[in-house]
C-alpha positions as CSV (number, residue, x, y, z in Angstrom):
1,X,18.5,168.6,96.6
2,X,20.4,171.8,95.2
3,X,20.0,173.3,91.5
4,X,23.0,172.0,90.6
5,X,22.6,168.2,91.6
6,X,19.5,168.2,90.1
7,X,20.5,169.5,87.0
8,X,23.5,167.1,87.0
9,X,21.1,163.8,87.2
10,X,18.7,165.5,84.5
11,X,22.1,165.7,82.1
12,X,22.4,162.2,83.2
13,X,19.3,161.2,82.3
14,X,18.8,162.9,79.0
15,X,22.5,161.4,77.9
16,X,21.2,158.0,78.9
17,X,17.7,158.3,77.4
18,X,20.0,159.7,74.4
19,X,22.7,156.5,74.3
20,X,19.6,154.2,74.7
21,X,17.7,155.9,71.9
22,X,20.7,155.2,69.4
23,X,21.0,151.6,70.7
24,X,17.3,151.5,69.5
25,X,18.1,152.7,66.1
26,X,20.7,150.4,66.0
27,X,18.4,147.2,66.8
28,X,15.8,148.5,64.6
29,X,18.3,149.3,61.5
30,X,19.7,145.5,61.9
31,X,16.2,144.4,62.3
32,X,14.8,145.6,59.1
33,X,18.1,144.2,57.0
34,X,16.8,140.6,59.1
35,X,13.3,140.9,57.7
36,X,14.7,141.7,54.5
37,X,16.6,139.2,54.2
38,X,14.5,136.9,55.4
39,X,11.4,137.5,52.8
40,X,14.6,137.2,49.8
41,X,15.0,134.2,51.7
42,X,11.5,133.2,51.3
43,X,10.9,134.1,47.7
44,X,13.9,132.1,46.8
45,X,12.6,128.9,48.6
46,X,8.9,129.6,47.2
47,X,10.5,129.3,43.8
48,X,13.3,126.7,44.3
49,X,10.1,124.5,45.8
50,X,8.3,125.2,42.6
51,X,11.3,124.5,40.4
52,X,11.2,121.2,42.1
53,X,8.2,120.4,41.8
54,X,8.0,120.9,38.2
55,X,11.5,118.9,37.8
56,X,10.1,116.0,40.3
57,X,7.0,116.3,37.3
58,X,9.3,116.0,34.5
59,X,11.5,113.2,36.0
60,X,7.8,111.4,36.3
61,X,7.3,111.8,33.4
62,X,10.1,110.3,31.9
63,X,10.1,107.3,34.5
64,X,6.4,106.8,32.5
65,X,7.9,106.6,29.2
66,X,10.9,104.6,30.4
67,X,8.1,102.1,31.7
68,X,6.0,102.2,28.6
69,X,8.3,101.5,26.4
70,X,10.0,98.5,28.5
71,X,6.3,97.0,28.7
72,X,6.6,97.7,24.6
73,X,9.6,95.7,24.1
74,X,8.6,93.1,26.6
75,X,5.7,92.5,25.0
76,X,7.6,92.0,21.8
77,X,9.6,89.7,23.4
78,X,7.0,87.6,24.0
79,X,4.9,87.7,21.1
80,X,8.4,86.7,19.2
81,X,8.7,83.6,22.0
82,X,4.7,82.7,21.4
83,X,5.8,82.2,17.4
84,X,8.3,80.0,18.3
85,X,12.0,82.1,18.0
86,X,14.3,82.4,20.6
87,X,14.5,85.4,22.4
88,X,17.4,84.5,24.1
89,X,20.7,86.3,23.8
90,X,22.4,82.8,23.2
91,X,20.1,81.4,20.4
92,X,18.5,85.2,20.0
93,X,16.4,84.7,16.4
94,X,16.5,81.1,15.8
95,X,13.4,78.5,15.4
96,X,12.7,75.8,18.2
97,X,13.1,72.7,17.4
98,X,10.2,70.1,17.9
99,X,8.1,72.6,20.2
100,X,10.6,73.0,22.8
101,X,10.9,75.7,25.7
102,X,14.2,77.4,26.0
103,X,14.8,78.3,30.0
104,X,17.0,81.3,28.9
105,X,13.9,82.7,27.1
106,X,11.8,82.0,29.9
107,X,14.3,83.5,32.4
108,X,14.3,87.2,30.3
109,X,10.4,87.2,30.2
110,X,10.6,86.7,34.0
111,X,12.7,89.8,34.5
């Protein structure tokens, strides 16, 4: 092979090893911005999880107090039906007469 030839695919090879080399950059630049993005990415869902969580915990919480207070009234309900007044939103406040049971009142305590 003749000084000249070789020199030729030498060029070619240092151009190519040069073209690769900035395809490299190029992969690497795009991959930081990826990784980058991706731990944003993963902060914001680390703290969308926790805001969540601590709105699944309030929504709990307020499902309690919902419940307590419907076991309240209920219970007043029945302690006004035990003394003999209608609880009923017919006869709602009114005595029974001679002992009776009222199937109205019956049917809201049953709910």
């Amino acid at each position: 092979m003749d000084k000249k030839a070789l020199c030729d695919k030498l060029n070619y090879v240092e151009s190519s090893l040069e073209r690769m080399l900035t395809k490299i950059k190029i992969i690497k630049k795009a991959m930081r911005q990826r990784l980058k993005e991706e731990l944003n990415l993963s902060l914001e869902n680390q703290k969308l999880k926790k805001r969540l969580l601590e709105l699944e915990n309030l929504i709990n919480d307020e499902k309690l107090e919902v419940f307590d207070k419907k076991i309240e009234v209920k219970s007043g309900l029945k302690a006004l039906y035990k003394d003999g007044f209608h609880i009923c939103n017919t006869f709602y406040g009114n005595r029974f007469l001679n002992d009776e049971e009222c199937l109205l009142c019956l049917e809201m305590l049953d709910r």
